[in-house]
C-alpha positions as CSV (number, residue, x, y, z in Angstrom):
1,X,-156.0,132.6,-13.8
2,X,-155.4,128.7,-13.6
3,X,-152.4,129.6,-16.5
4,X,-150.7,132.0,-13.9
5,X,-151.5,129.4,-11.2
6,X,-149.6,126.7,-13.1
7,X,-146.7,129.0,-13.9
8,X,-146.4,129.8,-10.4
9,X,-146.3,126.5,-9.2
10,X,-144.2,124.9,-11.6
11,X,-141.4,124.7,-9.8
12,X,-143.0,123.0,-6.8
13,X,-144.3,120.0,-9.2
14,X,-140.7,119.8,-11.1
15,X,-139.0,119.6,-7.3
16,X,-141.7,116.6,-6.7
17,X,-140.9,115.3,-9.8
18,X,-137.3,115.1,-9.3
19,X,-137.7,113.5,-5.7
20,X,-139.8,110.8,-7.0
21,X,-137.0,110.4,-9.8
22,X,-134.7,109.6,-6.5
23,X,-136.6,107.7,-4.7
24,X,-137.3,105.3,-7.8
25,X,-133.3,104.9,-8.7
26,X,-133.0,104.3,-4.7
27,X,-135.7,101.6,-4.6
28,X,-134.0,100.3,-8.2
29,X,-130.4,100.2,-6.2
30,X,-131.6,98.8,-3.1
31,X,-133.6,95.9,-4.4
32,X,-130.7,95.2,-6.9
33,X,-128.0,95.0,-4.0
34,X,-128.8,91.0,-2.7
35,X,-127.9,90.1,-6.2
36,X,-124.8,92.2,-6.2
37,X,-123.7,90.6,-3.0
38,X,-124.3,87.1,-4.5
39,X,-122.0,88.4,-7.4
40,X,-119.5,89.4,-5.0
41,X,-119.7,86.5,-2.9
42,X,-119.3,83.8,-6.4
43,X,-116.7,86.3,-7.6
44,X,-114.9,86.0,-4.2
45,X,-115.1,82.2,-4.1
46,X,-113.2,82.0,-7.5
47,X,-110.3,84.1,-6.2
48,X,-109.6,82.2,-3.3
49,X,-109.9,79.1,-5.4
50,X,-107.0,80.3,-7.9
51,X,-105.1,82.1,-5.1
52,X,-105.5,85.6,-5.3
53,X,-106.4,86.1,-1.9
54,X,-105.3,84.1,1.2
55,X,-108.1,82.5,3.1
56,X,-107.6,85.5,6.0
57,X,-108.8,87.6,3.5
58,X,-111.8,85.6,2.1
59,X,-112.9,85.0,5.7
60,X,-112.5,89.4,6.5
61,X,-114.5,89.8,3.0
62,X,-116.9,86.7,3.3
63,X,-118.2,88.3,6.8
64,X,-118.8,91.6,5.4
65,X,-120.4,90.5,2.7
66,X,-122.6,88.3,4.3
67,X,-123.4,90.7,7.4
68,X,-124.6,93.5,4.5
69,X,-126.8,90.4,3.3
70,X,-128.7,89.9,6.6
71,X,-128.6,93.3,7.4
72,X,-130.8,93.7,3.9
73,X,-132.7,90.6,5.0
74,X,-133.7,91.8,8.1
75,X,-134.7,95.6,6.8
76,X,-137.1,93.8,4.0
77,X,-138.9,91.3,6.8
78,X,-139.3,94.3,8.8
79,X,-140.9,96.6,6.4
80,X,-143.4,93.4,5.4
């Protein structure tokens, strides 16, 4: 009987296993992200220092950049 009972509830535990698969790569991505931004943000810097982009568009990329940053911020302090 518990053969039967684990054949007929193995798709529940592989749909549990794949959600907890997601969540994991989610918590991976989201606590990789401030570092991604501070990439962005050096990587940005460098451009407008050899010209790429005109200081109208560092400013427009600089804000979003940083406003994803404290937005980040302010999700971690309020889930401590």
């Amino acid at each position: 009987m518990l053969l039967i009972d684990k054949l007929l509830l193995s798709p529940i535990y592989a749909t549990i296993w794949a959600a907890r698969q997601v969540d994991n790569a989610i918590q991976q991505e989201r606590a990789a992200e401030p570092e991604k931004i501070t990439a962005d943000l050096s990587e940005l810097y460098m451009m407008l220092e050899t010209g790429q982009i005109t200081e109208t568009e560092f400013a427009a990329r600089e804000k979003d950049l940083l406003d994803r940053l404290d937005l980040i911020q302010e999700q971690k302090s309020a889930s401590e």
